[in-house]
DSSP file (Angstrom, degrees, kcal/mol; ACC not computed):
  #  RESIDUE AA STRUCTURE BP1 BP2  ACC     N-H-->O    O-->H-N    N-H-->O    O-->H-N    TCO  KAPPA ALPHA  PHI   PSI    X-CA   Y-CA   Z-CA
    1    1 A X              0   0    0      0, 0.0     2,-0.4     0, 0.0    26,-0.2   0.000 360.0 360.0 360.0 146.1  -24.1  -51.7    2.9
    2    2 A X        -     0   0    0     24,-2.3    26,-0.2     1,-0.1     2,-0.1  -0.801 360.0-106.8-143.9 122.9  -23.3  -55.6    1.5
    3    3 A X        +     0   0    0     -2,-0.4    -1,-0.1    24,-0.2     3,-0.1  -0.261  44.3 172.1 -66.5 161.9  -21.3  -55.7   -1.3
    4    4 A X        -     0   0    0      1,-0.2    44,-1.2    -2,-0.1    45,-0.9   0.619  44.3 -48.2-155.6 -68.6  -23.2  -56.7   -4.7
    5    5 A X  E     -ab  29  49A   0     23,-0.6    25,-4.0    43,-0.2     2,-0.4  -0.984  38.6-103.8 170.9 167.4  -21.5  -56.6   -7.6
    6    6 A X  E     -a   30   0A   0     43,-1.0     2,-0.7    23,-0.2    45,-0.2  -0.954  29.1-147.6-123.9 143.9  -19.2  -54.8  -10.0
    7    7 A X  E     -a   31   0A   0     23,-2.2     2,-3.6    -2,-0.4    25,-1.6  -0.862   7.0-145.5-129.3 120.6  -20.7  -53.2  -13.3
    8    8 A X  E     +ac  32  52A   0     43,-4.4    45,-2.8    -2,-0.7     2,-0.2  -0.378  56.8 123.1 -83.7  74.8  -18.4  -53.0  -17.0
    9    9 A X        -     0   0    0     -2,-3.6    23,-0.4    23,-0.7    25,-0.1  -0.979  48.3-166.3-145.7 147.6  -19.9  -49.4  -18.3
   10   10 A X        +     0   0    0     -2,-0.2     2,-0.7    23,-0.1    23,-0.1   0.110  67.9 106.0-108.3  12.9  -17.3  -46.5  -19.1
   11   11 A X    >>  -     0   0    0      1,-0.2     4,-2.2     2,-0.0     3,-0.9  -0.880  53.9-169.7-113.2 105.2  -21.1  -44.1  -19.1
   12   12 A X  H 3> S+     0   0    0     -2,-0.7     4,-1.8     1,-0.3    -1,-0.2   0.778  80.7  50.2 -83.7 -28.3  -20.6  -42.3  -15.7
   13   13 A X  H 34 S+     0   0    0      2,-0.2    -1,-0.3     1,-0.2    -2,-0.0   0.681 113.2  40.6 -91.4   3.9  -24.2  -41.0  -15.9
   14   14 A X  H X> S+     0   0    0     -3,-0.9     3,-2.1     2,-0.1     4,-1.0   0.839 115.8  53.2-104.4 -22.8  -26.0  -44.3  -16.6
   15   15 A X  H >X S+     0   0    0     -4,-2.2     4,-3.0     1,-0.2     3,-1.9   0.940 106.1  56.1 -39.8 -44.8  -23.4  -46.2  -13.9
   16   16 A X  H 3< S+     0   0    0     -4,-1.8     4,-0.3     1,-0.4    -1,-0.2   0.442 106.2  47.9 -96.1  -1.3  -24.7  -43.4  -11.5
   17   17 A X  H <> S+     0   0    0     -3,-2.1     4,-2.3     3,-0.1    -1,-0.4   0.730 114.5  46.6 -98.4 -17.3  -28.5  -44.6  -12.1
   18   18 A X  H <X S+     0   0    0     -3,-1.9     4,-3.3    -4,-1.0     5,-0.5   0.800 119.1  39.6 -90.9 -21.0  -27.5  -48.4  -11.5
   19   19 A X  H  X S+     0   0    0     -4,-3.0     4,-2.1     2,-0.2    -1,-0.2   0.967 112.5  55.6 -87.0 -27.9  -25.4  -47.5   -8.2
   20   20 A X  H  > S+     0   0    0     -4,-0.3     4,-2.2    -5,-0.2    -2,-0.2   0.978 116.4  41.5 -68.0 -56.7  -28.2  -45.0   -7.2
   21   21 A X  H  X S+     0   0    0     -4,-2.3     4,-1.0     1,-0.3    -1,-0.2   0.809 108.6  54.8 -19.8 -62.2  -30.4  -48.2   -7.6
   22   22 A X  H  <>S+     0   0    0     -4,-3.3     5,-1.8     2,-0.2    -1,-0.3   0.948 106.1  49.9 -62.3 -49.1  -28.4  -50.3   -6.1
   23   23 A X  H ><5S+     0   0    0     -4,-2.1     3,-2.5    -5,-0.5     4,-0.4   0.927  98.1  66.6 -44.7 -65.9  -28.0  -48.1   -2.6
   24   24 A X  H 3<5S+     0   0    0     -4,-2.2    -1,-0.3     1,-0.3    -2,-0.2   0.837 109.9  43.1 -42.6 -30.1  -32.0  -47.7   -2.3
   25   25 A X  T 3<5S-     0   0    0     -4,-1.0    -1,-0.3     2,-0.1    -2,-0.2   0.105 119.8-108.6-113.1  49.2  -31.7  -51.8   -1.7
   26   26 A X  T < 5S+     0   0    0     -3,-2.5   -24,-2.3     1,-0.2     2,-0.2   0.538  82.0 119.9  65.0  23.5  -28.6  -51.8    0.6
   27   27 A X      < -     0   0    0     -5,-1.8     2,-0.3    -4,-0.4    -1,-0.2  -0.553  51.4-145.1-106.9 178.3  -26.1  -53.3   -2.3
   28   28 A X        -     0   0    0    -26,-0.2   -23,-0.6    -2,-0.2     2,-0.4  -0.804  11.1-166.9-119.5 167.2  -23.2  -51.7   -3.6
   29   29 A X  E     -a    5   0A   0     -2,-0.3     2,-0.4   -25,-0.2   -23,-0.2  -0.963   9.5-155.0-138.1 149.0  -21.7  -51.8   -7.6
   30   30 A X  E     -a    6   0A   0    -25,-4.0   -23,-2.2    -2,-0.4     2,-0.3  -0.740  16.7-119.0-107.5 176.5  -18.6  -50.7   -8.4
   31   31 A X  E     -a    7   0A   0     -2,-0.4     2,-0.4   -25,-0.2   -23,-0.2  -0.913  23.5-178.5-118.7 138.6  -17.7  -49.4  -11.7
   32   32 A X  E     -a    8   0A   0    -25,-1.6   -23,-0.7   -23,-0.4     6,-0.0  -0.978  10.8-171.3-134.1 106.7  -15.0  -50.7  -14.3
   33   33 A X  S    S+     0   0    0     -2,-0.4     2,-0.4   -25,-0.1    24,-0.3   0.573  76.3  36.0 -93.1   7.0  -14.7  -49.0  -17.3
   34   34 A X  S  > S-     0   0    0      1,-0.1     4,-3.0   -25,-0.1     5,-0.1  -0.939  78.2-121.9-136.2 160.3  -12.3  -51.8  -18.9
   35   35 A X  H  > S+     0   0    0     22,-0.5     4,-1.0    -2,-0.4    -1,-0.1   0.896 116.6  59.6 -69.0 -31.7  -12.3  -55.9  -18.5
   36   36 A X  H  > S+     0   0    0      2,-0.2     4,-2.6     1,-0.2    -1,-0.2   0.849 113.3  42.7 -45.6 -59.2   -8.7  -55.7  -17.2
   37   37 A X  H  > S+     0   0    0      2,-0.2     4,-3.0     1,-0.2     5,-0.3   0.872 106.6  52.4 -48.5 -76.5  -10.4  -53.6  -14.6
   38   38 A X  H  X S+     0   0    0     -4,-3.0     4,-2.9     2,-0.2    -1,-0.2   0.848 110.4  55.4 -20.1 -68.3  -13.4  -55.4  -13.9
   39   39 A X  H  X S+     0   0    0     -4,-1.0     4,-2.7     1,-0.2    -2,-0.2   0.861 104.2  47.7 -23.4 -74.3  -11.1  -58.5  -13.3
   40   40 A X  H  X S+     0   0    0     -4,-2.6     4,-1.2     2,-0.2    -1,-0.2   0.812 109.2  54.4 -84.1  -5.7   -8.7  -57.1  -10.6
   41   41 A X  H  X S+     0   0    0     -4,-3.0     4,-1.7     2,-0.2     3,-0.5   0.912 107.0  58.9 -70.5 -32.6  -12.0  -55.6   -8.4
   42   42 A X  H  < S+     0   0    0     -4,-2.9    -2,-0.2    -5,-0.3    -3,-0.2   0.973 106.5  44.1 -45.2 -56.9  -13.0  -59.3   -8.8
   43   43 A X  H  < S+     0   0    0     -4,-2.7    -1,-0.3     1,-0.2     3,-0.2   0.696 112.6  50.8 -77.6 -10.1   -9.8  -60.2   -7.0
   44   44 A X  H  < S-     0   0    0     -4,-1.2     2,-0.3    -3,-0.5    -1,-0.2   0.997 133.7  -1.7 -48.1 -71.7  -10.1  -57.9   -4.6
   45   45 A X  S  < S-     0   0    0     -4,-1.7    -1,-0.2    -5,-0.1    -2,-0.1  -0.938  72.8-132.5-127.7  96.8  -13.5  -58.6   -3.6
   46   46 A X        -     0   0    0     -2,-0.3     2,-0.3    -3,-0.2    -4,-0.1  -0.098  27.9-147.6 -68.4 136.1  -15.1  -61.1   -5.3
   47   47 A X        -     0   0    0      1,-0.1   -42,-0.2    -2,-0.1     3,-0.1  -0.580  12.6-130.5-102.1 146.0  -18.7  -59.5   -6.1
   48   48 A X  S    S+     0   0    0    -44,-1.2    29,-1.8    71,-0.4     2,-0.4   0.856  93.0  22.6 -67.5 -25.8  -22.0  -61.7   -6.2
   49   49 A X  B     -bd   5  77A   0    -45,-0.9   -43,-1.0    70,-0.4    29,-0.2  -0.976  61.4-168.2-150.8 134.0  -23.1  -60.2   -9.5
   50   50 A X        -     0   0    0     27,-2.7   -43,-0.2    -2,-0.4     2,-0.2  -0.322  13.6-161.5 -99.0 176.1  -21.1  -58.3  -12.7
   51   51 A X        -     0   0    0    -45,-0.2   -43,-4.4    -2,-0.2     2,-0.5  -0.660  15.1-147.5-150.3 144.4  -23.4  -56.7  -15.1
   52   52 A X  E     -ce   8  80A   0     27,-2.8    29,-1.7   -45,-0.2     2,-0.7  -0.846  15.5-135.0-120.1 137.3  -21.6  -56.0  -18.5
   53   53 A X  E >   - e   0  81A   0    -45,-2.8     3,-1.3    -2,-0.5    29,-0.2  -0.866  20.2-151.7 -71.1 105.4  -21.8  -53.3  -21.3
   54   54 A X  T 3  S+     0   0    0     27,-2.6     2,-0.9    -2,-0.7    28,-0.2   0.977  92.9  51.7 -55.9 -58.8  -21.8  -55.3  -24.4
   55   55 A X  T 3  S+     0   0    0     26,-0.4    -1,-0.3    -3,-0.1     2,-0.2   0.135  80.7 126.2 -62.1  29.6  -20.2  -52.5  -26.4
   56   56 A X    X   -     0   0    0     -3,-1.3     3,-1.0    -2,-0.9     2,-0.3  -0.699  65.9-100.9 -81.6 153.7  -17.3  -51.9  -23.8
   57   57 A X  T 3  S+     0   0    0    -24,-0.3   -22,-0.5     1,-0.3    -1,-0.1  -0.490  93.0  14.0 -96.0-178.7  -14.2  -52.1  -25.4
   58   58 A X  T 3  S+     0   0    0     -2,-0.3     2,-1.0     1,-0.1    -1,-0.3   0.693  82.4 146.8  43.3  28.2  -11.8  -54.5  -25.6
   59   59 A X    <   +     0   0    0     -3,-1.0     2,-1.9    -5,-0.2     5,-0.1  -0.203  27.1 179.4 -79.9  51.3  -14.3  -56.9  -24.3
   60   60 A X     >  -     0   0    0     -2,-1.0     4,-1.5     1,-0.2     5,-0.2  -0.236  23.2-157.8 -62.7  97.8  -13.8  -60.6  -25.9
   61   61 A X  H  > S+     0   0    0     -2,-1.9     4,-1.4     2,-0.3     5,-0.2   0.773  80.0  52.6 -56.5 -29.0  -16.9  -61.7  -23.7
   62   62 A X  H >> S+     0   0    0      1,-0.2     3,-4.5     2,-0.2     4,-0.6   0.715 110.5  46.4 -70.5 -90.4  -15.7  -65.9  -23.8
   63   63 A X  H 3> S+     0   0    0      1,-0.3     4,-0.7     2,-0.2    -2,-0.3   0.502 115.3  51.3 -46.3 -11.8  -12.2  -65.3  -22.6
   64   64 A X  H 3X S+     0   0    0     -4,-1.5     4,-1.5    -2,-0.2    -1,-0.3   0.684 109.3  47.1 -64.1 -18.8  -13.7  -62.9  -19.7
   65   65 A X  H XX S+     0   0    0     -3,-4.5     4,-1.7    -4,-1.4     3,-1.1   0.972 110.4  51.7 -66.2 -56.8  -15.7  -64.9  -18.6
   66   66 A X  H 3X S+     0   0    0     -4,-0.6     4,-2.0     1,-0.3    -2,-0.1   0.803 113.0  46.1 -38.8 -47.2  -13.3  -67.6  -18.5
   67   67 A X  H 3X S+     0   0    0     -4,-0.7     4,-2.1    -5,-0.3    -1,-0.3   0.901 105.0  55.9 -78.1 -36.3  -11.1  -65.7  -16.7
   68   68 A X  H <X S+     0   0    0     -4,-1.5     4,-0.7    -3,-1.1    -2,-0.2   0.818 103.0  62.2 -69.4 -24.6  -13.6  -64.2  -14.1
   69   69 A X  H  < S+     0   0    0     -4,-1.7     3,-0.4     2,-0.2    -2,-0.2   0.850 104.5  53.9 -22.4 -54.4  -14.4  -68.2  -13.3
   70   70 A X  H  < S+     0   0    0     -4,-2.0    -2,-0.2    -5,-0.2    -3,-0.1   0.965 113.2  34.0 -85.4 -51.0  -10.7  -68.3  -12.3
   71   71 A X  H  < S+     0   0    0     -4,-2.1     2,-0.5     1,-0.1    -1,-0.2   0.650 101.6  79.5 -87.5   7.8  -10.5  -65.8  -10.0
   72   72 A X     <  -     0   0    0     -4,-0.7     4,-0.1    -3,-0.4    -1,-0.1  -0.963  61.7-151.8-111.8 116.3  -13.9  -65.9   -8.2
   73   73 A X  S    S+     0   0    0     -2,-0.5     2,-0.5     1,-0.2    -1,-0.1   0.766  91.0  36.8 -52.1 -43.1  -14.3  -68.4   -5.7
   74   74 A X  S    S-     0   0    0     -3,-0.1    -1,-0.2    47,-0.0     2,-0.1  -0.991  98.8-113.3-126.5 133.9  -18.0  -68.5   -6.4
   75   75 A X        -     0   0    0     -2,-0.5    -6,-0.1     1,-0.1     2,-0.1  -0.113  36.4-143.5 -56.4 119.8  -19.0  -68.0   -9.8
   76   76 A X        -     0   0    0     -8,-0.2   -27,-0.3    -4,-0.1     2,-0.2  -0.508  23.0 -97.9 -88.0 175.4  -20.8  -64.6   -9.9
   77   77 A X  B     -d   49   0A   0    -29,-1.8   -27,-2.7    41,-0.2     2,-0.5  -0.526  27.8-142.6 -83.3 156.0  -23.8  -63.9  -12.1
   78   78 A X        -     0   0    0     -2,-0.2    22,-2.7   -29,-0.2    21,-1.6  -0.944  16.8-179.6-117.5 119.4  -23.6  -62.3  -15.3
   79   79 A X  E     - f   0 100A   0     -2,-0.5   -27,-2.8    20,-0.2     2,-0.4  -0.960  17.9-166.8-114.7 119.3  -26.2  -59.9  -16.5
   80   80 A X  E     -ef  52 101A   0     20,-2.4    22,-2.1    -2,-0.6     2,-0.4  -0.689   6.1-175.4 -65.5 118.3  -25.4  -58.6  -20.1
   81   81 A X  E     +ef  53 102A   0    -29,-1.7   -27,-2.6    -2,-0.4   -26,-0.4  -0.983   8.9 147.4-145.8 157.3  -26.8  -55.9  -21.8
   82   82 A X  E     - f   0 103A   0     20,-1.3    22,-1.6    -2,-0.4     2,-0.3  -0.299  49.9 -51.1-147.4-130.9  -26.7  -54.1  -25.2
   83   83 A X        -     0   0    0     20,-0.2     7,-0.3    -2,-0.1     3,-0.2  -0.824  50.4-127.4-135.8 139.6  -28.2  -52.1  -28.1
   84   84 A X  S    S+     0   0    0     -2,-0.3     3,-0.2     1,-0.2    19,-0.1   0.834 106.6  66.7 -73.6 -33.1  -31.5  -53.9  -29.2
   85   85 A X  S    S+     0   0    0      1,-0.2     2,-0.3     2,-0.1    -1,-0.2   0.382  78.5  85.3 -86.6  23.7  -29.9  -53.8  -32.6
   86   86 A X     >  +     0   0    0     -3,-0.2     4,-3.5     1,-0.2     5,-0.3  -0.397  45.7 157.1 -81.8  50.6  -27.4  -55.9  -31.8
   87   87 A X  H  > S+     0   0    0     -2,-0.3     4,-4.2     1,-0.2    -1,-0.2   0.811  74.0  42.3 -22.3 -70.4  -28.8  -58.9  -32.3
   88   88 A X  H  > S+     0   0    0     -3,-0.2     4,-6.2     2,-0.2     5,-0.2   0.914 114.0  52.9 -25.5 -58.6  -25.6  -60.9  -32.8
   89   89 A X  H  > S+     0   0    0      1,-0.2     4,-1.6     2,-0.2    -2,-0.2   0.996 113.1  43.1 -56.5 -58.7  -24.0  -59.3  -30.1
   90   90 A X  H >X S+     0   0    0     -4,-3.5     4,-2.0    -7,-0.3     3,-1.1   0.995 115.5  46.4 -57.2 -47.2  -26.8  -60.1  -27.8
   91   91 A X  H 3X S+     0   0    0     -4,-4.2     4,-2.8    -5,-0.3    -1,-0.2   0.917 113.6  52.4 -45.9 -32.9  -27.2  -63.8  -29.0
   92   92 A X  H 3< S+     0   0    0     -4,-6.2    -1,-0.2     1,-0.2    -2,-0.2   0.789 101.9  58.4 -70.4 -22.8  -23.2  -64.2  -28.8
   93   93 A X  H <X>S+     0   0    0     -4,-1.6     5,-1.8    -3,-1.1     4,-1.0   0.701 109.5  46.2 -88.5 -57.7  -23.6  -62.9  -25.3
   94   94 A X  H >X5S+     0   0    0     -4,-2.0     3,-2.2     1,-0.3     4,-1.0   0.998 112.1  46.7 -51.8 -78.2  -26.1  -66.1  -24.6
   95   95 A X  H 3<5S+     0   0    0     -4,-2.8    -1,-0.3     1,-0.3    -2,-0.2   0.182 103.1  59.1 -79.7   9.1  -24.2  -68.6  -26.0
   96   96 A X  H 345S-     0   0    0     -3,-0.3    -1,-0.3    -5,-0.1    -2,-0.2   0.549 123.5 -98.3 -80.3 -34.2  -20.7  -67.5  -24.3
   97   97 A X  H <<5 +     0   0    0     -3,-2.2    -3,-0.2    -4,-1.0    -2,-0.2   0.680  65.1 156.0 124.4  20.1  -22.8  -68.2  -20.7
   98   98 A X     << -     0   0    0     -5,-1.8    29,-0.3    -4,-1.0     3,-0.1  -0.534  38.3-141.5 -72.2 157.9  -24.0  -64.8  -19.4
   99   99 A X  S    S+     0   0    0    -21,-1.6    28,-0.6     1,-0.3     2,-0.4   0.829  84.2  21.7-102.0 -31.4  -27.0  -65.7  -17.2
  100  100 A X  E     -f   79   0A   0    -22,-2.7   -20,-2.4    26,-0.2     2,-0.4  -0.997  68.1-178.8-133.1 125.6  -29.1  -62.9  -18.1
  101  101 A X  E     +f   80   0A   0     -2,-0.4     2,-0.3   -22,-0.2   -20,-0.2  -0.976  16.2 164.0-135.3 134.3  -28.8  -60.7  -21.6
  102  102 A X  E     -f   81   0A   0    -22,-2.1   -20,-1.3    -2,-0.4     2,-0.3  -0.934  44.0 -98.2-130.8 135.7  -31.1  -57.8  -22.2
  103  103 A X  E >>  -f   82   0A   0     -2,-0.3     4,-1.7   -22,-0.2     3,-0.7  -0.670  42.7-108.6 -89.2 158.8  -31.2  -55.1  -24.4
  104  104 A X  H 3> S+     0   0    0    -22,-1.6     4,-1.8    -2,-0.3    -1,-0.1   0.570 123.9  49.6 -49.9 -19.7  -30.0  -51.9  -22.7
  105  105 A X  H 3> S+     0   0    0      2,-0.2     4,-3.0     3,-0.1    -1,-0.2   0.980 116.5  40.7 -68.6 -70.1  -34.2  -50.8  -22.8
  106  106 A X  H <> S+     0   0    0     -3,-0.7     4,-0.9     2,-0.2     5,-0.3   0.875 108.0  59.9 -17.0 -70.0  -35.1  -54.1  -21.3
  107  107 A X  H >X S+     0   0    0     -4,-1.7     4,-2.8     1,-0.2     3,-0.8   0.923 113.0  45.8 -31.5 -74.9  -31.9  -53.8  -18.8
  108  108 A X  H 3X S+     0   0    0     -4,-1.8     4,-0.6     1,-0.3    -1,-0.2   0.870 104.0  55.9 -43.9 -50.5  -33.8  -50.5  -17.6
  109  109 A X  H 3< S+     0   0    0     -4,-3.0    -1,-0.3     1,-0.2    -2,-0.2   0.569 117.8  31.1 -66.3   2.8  -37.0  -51.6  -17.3
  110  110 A X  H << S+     0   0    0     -4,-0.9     4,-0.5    -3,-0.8     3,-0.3   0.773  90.9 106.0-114.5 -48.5  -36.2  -54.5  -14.8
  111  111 A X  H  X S+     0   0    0     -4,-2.8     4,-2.5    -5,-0.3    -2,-0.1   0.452  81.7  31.8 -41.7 -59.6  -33.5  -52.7  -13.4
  112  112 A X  T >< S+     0   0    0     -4,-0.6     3,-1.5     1,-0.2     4,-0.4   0.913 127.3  48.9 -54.4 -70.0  -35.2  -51.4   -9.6
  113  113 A X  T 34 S+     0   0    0     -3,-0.3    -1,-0.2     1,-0.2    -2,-0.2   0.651 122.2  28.3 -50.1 -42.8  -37.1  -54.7   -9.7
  114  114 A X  T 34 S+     0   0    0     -4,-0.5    -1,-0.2     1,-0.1    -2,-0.2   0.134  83.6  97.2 -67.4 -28.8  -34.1  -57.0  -10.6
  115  115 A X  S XX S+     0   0    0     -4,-2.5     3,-5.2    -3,-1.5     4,-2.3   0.996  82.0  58.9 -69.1 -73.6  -30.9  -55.6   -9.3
  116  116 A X  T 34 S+     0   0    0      1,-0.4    -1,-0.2    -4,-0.4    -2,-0.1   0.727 108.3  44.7   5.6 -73.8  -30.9  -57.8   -6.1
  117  117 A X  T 34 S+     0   0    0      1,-0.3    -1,-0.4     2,-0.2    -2,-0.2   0.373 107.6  53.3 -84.4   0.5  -31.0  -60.5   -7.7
  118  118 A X  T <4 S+     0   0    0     -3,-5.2    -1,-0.3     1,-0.1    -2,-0.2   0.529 114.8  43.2-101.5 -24.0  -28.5  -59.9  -10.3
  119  119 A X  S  < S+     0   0    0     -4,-2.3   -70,-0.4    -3,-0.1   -71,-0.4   0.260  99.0  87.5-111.3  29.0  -25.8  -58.9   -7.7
  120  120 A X  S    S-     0   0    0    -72,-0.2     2,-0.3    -5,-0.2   -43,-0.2  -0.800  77.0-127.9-109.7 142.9  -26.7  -62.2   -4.9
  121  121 A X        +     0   0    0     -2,-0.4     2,-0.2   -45,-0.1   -73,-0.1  -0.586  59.1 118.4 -69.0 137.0  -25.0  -65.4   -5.5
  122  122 A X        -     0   0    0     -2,-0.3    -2,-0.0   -74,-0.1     0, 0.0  -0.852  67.3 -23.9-177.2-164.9  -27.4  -68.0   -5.6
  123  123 A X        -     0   0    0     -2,-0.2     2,-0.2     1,-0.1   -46,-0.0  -0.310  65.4-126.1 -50.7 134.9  -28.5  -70.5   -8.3
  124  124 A X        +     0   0    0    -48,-0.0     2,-0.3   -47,-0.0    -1,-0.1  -0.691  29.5 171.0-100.3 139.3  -27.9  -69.6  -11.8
  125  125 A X        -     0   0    0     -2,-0.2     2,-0.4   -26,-0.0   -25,-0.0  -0.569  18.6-147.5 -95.8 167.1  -30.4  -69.5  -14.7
  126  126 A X        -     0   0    0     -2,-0.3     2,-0.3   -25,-0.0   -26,-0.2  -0.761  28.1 -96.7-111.1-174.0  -29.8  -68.2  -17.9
  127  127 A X        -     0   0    0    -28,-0.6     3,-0.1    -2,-0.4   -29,-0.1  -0.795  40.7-116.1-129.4 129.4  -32.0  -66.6  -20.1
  128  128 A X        -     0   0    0     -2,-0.3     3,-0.1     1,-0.1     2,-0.1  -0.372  39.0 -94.1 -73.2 165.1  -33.7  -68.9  -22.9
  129  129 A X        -     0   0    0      1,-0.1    -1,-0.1     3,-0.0     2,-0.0  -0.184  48.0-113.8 -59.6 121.0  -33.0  -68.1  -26.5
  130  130 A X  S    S+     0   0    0     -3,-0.1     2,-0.1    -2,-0.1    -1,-0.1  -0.270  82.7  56.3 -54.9 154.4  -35.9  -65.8  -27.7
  131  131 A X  S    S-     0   0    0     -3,-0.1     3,-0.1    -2,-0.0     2,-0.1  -0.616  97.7 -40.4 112.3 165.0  -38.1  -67.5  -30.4
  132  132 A X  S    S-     0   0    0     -2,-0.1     2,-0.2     1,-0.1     3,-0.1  -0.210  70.1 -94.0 -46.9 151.4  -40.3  -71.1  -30.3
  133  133 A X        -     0   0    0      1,-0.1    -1,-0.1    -2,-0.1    -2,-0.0  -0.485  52.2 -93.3 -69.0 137.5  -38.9  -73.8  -28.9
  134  134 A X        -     0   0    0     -2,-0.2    -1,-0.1     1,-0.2    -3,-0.0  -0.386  32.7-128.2 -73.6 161.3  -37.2  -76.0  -31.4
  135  135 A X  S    S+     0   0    0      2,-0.1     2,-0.4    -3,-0.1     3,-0.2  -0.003  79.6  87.7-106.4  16.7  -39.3  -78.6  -32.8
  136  136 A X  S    S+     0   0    0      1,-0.2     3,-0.1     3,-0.0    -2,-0.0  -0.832  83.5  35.6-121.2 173.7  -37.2  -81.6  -32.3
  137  137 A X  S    S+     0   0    0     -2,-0.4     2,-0.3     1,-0.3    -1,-0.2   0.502  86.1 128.4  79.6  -3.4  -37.5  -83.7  -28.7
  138  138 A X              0   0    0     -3,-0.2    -1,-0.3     1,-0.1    -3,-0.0  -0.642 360.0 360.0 -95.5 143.4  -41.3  -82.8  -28.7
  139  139 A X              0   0    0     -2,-0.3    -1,-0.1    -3,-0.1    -3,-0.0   0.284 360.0 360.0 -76.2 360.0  -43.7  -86.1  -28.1
């Protein structure tokens, strides 16, 4: 099994659907229930992919990021996820640099397809702003 990624949820039965996940495609996740946490499995073993509980606590999502940038030799991807009525939360989520933020429904529904590719290093997207494209730069 090829290490994949480490995932920031303190909810032992919805970890236990993403690792179940994860096995059926030959990755691993570990579990973190705190960002302190998260951090030193990073330095252990730096993992291609996090995926974060936006409601964990003690989570100031800039300054973690920041800080998993400093101790991962290659940047991993960040997949984000939350409560759909967290709007804020998710949008703040964006604009701190997660590459992917979903709400926790969303999250599920990609999850079997998706997981791969959320715990491989490889080129990063991030995930556009929901809504129209703003109306200025257009010809």
């Amino acid at each position: 099994m090829t290490a994949g990624g480490i995932m920031l949820c303190d909810d032992l039965i919805f970890f236990s659907r993403v690792a179940g996940t994860a096995r059926a495609a030959g990755l691993a996740v570990r579990q973190a229930k705190t960002p302190a946490a998260v951090l030193d499995l990073a330095r252990q073993a730096p993992p291609g992919g996090v995926l974060l509980d936006l409601h964990a606590d003690g989570l100031d999502l800039p300054a973690f990021l920041a800080e998993l940038r400093a101790v991962c030799p290659v940047t991993p991807r960040t997949v984000a996820f939350g409560s759909h009525v967290a709007a804020d939360l998710l949008k703040a989520a964006r604009q701190a640099g997660c590459d992917r933020v979903l709400p926790r429904s969303q999250f599920v529904k990609e999850l079997e397809a998706e997981l791969a590719g959320w715990l491989t290093p490889g080129e990063r997207e991030q995930t556009p702003p929901p809504g129209p494209l703003p109306a200025a730069g257009r010809g």
